[in-house]
Z-matrix of the N, CA and C atoms (Angstrom, degrees):
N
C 1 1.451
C 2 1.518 1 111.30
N 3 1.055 2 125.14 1 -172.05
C 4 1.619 3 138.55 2 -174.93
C 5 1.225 4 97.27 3 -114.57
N 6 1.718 5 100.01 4 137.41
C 7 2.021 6 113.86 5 -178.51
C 8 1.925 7 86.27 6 -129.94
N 9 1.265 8 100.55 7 136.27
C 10 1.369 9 102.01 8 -173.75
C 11 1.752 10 82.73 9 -119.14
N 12 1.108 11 119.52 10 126.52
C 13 1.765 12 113.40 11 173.25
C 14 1.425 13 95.38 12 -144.80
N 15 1.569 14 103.20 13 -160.74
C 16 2.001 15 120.39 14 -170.51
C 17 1.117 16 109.88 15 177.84
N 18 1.093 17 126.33 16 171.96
C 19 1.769 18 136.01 17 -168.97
C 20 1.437 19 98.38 18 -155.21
N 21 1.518 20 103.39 19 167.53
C 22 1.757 21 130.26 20 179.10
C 23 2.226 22 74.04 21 -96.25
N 24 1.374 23 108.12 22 160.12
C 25 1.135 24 124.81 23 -147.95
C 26 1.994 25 100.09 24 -95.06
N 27 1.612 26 104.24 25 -8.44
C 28 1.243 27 139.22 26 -171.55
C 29 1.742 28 124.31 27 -81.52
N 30 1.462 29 110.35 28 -30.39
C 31 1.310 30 120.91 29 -174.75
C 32 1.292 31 122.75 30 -64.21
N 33 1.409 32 106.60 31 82.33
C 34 1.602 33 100.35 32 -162.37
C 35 1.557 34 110.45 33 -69.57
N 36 1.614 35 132.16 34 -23.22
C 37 1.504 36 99.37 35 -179.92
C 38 1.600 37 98.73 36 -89.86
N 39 1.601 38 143.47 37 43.43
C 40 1.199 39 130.05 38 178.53
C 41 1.354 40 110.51 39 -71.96
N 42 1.227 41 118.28 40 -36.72
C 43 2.029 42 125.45 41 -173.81
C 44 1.695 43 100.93 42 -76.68
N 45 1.551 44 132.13 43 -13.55
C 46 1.369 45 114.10 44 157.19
C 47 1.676 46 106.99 45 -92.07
N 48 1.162 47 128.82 46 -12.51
C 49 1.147 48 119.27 47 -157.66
C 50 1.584 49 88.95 48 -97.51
N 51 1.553 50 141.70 49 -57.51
C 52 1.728 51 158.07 50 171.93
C 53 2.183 52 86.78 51 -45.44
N 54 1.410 53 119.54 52 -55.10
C 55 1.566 54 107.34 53 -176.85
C 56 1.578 55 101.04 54 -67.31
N 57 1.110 56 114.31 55 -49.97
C 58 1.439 57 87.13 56 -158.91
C 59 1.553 58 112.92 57 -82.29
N 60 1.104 59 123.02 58 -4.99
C 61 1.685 60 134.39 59 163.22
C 62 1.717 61 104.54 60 -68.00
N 63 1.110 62 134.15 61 -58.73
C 64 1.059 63 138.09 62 161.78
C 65 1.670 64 140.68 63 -53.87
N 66 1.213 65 101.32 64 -3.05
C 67 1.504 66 121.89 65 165.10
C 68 1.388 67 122.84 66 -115.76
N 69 1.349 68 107.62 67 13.78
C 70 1.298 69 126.78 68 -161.37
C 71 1.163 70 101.75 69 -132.16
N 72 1.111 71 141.16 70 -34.47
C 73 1.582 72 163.72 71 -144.13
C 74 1.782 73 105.00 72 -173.73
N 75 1.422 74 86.67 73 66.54
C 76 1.659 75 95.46 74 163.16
C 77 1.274 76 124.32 75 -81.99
N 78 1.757 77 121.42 76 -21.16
C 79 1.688 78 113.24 77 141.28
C 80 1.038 79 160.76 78 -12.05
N 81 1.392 80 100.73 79 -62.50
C 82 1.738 81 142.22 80 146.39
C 83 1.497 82 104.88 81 -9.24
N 84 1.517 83 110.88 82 110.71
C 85 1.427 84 102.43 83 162.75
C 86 2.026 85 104.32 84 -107.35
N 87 1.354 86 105.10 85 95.08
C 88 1.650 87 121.09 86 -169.35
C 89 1.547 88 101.50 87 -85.31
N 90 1.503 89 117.33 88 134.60
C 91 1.140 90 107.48 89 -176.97
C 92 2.107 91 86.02 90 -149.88
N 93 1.785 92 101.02 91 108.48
C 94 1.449 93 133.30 92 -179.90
C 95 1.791 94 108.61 93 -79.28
N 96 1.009 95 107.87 94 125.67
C 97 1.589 96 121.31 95 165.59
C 98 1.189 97 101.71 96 -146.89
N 99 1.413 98 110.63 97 171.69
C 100 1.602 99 132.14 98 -157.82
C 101 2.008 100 99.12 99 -118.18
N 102 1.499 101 88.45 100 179.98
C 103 2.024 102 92.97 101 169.22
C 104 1.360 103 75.06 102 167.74
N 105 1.618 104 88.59 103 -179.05
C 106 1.501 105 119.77 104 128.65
C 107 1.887 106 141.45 105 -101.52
N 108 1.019 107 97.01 106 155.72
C 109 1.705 108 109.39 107 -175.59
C 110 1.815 109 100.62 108 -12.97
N 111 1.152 110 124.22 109 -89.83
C 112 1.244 111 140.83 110 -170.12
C 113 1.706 112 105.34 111 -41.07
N 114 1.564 113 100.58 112 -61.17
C 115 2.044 114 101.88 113 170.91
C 116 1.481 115 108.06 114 -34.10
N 117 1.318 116 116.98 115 -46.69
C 118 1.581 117 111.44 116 -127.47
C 119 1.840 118 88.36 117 -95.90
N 120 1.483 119 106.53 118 -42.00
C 121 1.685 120 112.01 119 167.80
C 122 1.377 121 103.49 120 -52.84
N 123 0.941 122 146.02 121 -50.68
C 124 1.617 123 133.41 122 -167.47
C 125 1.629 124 96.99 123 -67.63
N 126 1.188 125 122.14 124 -62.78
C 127 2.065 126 127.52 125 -178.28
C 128 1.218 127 98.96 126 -53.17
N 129 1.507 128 132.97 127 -5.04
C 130 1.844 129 117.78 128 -174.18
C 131 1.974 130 67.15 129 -104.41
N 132 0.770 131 132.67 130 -94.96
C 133 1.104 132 162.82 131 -160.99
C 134 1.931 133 108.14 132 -20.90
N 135 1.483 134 107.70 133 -34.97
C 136 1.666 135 127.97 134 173.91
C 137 1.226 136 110.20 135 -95.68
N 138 1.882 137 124.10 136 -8.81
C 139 1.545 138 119.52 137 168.01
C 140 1.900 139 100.57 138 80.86
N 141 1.356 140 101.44 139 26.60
C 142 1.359 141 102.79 140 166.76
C 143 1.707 142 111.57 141 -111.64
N 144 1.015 143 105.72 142 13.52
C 145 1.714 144 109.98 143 173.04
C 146 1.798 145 95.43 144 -178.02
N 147 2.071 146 84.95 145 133.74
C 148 1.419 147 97.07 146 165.76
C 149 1.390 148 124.73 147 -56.54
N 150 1.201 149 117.48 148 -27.94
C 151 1.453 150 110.47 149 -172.19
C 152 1.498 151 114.99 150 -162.78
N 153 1.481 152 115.82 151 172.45
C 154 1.921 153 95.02 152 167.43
C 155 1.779 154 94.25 153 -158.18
N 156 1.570 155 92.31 154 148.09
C 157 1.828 156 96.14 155 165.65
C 158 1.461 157 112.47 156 -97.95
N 159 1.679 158 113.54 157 111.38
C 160 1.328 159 127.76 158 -172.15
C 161 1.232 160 112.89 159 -77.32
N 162 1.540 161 120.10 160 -148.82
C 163 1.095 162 164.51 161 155.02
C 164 1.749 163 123.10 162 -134.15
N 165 1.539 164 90.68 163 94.61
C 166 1.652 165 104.16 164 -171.08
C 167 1.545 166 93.34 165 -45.34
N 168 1.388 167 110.27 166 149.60
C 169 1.546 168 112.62 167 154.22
C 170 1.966 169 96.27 168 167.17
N 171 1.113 170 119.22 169 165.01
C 172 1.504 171 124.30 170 176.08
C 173 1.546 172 105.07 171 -38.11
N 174 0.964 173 145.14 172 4.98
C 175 1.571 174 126.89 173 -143.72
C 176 1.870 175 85.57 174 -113.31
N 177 1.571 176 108.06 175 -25.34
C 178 1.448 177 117.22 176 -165.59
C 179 1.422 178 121.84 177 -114.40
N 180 1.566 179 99.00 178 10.89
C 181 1.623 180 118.37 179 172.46
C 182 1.079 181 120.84 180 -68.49
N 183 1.472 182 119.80 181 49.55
C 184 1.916 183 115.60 182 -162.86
C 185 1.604 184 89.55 183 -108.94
N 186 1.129 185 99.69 184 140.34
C 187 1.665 186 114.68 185 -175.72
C 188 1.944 187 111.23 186 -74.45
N 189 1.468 188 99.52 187 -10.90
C 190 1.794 189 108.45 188 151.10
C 191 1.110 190 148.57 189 -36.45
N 192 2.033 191 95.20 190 -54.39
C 193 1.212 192 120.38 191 179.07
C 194 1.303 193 124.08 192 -96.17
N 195 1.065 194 124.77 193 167.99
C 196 1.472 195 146.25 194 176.43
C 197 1.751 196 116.63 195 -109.79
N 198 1.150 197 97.53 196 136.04
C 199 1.982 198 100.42 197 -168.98
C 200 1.536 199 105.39 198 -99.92
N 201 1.021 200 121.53 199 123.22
C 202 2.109 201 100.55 200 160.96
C 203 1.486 202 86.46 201 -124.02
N 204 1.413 203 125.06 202 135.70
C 205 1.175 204 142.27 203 169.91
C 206 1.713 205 111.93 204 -62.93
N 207 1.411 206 121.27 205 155.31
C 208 1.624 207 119.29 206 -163.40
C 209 1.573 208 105.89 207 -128.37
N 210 1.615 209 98.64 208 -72.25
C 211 1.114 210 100.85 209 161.38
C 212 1.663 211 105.63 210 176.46
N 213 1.569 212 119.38 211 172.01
C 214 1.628 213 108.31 212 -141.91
C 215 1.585 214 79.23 213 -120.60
N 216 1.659 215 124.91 214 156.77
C 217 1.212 216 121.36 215 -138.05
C 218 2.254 217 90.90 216 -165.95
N 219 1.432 218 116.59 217 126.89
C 220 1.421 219 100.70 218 157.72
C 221 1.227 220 135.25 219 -100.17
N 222 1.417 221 146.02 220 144.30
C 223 1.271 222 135.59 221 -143.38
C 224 1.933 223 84.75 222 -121.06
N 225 1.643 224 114.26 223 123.79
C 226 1.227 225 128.47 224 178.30
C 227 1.842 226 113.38 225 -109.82
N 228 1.385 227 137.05 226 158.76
C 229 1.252 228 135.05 227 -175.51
C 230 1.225 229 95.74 228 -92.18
N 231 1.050 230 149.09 229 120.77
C 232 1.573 231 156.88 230 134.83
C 233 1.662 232 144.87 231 -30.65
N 234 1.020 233 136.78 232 66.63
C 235 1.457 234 134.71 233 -153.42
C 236 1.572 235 106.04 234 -113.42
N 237 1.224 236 109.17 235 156.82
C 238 1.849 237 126.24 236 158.79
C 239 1.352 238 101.90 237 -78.91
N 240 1.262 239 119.95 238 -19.44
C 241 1.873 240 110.77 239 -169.21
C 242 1.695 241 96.95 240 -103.64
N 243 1.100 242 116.09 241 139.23
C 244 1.371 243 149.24 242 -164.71
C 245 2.172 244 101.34 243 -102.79
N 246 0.777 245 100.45 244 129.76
C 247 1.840 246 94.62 245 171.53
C 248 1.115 247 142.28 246 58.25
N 249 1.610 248 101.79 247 6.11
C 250 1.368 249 127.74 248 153.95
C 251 1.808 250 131.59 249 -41.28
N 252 1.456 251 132.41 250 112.62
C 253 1.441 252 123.58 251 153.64
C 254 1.393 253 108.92 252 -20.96
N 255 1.327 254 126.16 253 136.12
C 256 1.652 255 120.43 254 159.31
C 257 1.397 256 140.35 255 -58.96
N 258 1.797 257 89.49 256 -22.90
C 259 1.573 258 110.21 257 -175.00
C 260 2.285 259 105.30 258 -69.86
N 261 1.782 260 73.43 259 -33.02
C 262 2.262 261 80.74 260 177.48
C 263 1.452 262 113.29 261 -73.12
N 264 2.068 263 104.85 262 -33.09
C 265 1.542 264 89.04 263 179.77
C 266 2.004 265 101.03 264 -72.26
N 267 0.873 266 106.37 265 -63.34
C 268 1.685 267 100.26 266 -167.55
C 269 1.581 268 108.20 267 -40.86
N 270 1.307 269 128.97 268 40.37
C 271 1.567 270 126.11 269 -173.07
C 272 1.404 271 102.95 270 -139.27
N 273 2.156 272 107.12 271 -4.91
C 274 1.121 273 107.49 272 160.81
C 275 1.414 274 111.73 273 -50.28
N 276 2.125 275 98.95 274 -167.06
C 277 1.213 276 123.94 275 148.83
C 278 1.556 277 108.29 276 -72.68
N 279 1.362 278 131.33 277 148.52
C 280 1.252 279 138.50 278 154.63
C 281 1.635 280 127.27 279 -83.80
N 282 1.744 281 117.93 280 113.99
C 283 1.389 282 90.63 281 176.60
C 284 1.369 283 103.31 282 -109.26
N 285 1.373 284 110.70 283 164.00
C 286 1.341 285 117.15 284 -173.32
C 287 1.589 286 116.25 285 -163.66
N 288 1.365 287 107.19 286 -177.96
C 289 1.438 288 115.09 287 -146.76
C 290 1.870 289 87.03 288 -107.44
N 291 1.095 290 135.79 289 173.61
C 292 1.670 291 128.24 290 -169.92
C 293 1.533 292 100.97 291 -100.33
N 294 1.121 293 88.92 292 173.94
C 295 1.697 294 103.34 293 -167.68
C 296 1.670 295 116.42 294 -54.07
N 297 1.672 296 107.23 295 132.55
C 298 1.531 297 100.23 296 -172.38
C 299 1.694 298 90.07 297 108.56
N 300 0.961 299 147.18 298 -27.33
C 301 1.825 300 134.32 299 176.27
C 302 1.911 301 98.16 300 -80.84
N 303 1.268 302 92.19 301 117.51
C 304 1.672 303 104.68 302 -179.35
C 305 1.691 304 94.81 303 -61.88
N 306 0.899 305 134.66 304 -30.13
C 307 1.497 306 147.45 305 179.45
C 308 1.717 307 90.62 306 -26.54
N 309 1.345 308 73.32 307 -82.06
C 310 2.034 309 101.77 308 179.35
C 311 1.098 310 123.90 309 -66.33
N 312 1.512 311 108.12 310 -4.94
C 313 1.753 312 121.79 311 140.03
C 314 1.304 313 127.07 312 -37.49
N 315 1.473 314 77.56 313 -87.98
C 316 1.538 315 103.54 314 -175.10
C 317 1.509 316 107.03 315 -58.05
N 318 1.333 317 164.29 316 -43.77
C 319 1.153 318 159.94 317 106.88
C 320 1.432 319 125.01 318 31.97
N 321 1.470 320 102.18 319 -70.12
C 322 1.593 321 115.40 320 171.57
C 323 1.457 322 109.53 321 -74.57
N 324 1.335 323 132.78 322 -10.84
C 325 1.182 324 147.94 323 -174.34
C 326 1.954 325 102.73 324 -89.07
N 327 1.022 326 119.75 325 -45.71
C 328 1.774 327 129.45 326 164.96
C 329 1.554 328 93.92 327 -71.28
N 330 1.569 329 150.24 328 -47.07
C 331 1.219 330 124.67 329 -168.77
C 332 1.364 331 104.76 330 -92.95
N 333 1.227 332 118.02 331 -6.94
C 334 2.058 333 98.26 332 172.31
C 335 1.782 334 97.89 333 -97.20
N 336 1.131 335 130.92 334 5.02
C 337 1.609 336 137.22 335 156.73
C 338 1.099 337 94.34 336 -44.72
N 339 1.670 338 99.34 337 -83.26
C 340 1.551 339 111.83 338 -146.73
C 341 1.839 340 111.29 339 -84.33
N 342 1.494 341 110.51 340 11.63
C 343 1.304 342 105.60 341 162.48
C 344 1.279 343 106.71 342 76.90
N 345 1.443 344 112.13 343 35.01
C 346 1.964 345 121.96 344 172.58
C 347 1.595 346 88.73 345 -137.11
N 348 1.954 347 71.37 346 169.45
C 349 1.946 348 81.16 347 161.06
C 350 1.751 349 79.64 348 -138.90
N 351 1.559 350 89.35 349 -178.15
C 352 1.682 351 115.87 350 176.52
C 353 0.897 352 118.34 351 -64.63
N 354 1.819 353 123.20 352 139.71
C 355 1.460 354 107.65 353 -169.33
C 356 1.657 355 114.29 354 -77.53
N 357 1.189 356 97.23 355 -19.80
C 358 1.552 357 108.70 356 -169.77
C 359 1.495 358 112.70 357 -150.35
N 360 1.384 359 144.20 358 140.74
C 361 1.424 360 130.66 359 175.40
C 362 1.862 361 107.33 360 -143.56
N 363 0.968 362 98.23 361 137.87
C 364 1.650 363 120.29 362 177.23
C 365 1.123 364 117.44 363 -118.35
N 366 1.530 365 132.40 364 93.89
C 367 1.253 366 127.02 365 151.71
C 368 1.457 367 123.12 366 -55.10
N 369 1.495 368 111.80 367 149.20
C 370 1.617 369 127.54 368 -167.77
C 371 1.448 370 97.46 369 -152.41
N 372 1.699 371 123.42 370 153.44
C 373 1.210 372 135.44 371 -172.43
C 374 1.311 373 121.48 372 -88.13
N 375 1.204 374 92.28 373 -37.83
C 376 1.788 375 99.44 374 -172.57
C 377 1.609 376 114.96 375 -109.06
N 378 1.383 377 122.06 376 175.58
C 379 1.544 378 102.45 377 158.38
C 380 1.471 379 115.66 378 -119.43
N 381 0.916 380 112.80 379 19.43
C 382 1.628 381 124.49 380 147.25
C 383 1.604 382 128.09 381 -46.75
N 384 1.819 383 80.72 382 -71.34
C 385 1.894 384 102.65 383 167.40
C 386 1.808 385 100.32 384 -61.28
N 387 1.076 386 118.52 385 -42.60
C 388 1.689 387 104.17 386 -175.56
C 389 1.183 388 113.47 387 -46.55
N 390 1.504 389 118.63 388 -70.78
C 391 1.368 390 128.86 389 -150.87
C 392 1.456 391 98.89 390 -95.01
N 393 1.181 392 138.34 391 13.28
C 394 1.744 393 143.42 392 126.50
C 395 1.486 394 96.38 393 -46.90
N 396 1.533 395 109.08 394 -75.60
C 397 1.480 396 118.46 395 -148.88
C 398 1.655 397 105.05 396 -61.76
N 399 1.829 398 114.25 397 -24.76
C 400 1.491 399 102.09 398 163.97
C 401 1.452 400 123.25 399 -69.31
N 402 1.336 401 105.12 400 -50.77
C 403 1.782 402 108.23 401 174.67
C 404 1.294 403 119.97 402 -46.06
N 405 1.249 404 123.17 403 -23.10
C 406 2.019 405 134.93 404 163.85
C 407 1.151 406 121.10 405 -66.29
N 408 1.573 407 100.99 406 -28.26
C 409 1.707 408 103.91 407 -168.51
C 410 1.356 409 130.03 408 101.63
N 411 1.584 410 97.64 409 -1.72
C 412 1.622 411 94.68 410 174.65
C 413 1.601 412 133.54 411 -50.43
N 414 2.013 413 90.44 412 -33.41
C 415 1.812 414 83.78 413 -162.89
C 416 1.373 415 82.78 414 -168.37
N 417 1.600 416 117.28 415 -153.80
C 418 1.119 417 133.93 416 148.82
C 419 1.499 418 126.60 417 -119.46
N 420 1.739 419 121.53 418 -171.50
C 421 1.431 420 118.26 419 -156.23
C 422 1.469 421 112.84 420 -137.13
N 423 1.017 422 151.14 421 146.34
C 424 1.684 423 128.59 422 155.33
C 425 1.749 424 105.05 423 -114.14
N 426 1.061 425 106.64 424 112.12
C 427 1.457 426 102.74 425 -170.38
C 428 1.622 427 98.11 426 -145.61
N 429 1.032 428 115.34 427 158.12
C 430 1.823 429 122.70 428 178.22
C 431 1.339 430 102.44 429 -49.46
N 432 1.451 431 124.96 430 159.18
C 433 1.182 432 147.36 431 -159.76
C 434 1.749 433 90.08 432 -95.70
N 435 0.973 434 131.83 433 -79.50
C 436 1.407 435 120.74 434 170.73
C 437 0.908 436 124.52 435 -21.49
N 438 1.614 437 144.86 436 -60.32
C 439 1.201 438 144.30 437 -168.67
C 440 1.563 439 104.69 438 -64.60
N 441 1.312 440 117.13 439 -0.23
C 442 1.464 441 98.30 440 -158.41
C 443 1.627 442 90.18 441 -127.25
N 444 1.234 443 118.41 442 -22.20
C 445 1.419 444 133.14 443 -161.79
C 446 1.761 445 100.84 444 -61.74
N 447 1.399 446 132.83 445 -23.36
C 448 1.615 447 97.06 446 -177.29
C 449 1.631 448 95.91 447 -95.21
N 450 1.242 449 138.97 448 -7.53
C 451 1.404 450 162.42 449 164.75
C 452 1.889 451 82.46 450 -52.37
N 453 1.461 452 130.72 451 -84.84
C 454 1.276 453 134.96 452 -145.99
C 455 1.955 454 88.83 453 -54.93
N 456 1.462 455 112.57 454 -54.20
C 457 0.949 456 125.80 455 -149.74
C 458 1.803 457 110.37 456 -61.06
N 459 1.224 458 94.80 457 -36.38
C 460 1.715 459 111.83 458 -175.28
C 461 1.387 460 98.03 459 -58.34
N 462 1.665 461 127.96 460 -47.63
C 463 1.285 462 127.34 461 -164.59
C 464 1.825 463 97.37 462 126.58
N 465 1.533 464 126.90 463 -24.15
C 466 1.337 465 113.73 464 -155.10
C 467 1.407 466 108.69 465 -82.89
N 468 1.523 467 123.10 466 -0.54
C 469 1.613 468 136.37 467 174.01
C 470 1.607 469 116.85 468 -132.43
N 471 1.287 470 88.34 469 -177.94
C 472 2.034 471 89.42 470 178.93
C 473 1.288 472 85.14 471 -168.71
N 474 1.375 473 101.41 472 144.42
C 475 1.444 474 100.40 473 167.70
C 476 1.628 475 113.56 474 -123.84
N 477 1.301 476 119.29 475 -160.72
C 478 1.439 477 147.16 476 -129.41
C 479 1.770 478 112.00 477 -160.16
N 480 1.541 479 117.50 478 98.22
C 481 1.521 480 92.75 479 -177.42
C 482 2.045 481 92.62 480 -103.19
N 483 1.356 482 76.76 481 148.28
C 484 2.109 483 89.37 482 158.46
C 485 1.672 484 96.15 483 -97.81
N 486 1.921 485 90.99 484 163.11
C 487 1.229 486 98.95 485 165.66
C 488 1.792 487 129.56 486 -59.87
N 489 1.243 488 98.93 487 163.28
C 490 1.684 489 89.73 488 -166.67
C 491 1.623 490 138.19 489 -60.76
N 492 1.698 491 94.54 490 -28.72
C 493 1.376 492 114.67 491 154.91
C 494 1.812 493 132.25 492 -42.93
N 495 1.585 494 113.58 493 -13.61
C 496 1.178 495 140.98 494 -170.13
C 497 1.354 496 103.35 495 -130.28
N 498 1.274 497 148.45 496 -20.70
C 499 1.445 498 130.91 497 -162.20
C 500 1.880 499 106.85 498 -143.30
N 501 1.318 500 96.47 499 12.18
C 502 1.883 501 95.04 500 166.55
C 503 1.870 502 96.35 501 -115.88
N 504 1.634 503 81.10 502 127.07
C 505 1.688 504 95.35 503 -178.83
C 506 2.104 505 85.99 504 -116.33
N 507 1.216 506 91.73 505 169.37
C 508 1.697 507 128.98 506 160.16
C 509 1.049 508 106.67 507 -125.43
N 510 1.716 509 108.86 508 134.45
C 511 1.340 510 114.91 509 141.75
C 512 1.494 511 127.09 510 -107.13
N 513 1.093 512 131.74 511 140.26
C 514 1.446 513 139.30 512 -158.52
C 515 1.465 514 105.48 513 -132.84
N 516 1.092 515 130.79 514 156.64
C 517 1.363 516 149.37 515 174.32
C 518 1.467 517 116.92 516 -108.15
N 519 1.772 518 127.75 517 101.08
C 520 0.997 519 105.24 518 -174.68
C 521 1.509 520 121.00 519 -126.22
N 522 1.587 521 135.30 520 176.33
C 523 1.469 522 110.80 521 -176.28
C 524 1.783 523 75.49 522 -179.53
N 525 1.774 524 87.73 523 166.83
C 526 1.764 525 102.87 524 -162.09
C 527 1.098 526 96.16 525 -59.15
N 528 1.140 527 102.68 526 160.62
C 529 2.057 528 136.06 527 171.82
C 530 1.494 529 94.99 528 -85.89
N 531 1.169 530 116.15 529 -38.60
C 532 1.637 531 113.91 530 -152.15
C 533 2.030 532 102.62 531 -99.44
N 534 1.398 533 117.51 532 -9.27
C 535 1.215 534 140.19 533 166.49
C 536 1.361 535 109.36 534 -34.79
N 537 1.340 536 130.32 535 166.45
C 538 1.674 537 129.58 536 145.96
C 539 1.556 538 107.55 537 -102.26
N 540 1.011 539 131.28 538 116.37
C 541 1.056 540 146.77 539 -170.97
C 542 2.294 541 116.68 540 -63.63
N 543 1.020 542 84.89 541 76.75
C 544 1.621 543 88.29 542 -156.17
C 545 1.690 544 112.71 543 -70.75
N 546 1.040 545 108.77 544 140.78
C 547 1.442 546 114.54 545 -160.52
C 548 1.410 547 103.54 546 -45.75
N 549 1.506 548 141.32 547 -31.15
C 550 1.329 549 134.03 548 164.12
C 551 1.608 550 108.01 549 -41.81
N 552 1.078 551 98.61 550 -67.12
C 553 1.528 552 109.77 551 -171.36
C 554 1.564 553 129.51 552 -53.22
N 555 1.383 554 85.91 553 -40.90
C 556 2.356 555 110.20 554 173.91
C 557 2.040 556 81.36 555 -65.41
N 558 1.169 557 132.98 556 -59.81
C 559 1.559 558 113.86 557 -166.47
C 560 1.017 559 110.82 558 -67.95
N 561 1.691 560 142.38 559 -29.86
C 562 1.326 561 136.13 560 170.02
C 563 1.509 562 103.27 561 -56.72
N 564 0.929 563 134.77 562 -40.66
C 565 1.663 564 140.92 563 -169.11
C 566 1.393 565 87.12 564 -70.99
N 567 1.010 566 147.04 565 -89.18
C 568 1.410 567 162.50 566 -163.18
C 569 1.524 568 102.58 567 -15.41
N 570 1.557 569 95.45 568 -74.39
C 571 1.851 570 131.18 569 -165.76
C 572 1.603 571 84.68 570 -47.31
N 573 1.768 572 116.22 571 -63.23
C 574 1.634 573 103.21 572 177.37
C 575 1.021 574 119.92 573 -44.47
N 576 1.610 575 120.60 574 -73.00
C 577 1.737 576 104.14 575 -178.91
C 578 1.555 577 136.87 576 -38.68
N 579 1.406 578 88.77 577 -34.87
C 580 1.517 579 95.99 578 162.81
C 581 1.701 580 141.11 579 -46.83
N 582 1.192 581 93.83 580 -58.97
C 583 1.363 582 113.15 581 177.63
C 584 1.674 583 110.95 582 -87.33
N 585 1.383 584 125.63 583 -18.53
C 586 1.162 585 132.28 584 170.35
C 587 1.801 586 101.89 585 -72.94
N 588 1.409 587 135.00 586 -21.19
C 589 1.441 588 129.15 587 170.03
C 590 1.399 589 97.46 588 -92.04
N 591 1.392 590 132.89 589 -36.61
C 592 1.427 591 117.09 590 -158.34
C 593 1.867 592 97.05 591 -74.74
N 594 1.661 593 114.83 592 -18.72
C 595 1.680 594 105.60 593 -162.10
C 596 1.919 595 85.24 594 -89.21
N 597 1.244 596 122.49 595 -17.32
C 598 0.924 597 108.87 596 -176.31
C 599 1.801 598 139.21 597 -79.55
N 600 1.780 599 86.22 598 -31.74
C 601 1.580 600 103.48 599 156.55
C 602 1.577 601 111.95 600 -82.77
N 603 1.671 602 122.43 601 -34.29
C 604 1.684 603 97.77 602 -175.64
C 605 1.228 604 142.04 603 -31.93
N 606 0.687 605 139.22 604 149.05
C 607 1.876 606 136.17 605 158.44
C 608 1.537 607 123.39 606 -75.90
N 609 1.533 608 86.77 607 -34.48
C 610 1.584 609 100.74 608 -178.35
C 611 1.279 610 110.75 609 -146.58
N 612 2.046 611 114.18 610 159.11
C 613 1.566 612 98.48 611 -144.57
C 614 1.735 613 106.27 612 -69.37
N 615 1.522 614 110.06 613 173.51
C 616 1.440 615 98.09 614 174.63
C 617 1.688 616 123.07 615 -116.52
N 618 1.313 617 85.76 616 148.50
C 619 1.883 618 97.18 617 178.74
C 620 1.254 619 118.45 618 -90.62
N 621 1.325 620 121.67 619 156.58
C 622 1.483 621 121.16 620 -177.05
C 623 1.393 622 116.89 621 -68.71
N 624 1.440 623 122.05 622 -2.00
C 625 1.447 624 119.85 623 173.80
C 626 1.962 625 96.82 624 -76.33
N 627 1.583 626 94.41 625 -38.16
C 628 1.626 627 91.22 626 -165.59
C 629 1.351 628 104.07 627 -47.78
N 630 1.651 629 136.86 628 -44.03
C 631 1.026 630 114.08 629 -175.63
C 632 1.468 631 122.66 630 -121.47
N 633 1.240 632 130.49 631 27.10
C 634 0.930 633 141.71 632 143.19
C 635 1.515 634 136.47 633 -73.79
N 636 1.602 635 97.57 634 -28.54
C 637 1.423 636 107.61 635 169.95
C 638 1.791 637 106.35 636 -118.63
N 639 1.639 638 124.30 637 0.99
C 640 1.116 639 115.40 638 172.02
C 641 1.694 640 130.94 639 -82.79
């Protein structure tokens, strides 16, 4: 059958979780698009997509949907400058994802705390172009610690943590309550739970042989 779904642009285990659903279910007519949090709840929500991997947070508390948990993730500030006070990095430019990314939630959520706003902000589409445009020097980022981690590791970033109340996200997978749950869709649910216990017991990260052939 046909699975029409989407993701926040952020889900880093989505390409083992979309491979190993797709090698498994070579039937599957899967058809992937992008958003943010808020976009992608209204298209689950208008019957223009079976399903989407969010960003848990109030914005997706509609008594419509249905939750399956993915996996829980910390969101760090991103810079080219190394050994900086936090108060100098947040005095950057801000880049960010457009309105509706809990990212840029949670973000604006630490500057109406502390009784500031941003000195400057630039929306950008992708996070490709972002975390280019940090390694240049444009600005800074708030994006998951993973996505950014072989970037930190190389030397070409550094990051920045907020307190925890601000920088632990979920991602969740969500789609109607009131739906029929079509056997495409019951195995995408599955393949998540699945691989959401195997990342949780691993030791070390996992490959699509691990569970395709485990």
């Amino acid at each position: 059958g046909e699975l029409k779904i989407a993701s926040v642009e952020t889900v880093i285990e989505l390409p083992l979780i979309l491979a190993t659903y797709i090698k498994r279910y070579e039937q599957v007519d899967l058809t992937l698009s992008t958003g943010v949090t808020a976009q992608l709840r209204d298209e689950v929500l208008e019957y223009k997509l079976d399903g989407a991997f969010v960003t848990k947070s109030n914005m997706i508390n509609d008594p419509q949907l249905e939750q399956v948990e993915v996996f829980d993730e910390k969101l760090v500030i991103i810079s080219n400058k190394k050994d900086r006070p936090l108060d100098e990095i947040m005095r950057e430019p801000i880049i960010r994802f457009s309105e509706g990314c809990m990212y840029r939630a949670k973000l604006n959520e630490w500057f109406f705390d502390q009784g500031e706003v941003p000195s400057k902000t630039m929306e950008l589409g992708t996070l490709e172009t972002m975390i280019n445009s940090v390694i240049s020097g444009l600005g800074i980022a708030y994006i998951p610690y993973e996505v950014a981690e072989r970037y930190i590791e190389d030397g070409y970033l550094y990051h920045y943590e907020l307190p925890k109340q601000y920088s632990k996200i979920s991602t969740v997978f969500i789609y109607r309550k009131s739906q029929y749950v079509t056997p495409a869709l019951q195995k995408l649910i599955e393949t998540i739970d699945e691989i959401r216990e195997r990342l949780l017991t691993s030791q070390h990260p996992l490959k699509l042989s691990d569970i395709t052939e485990g």
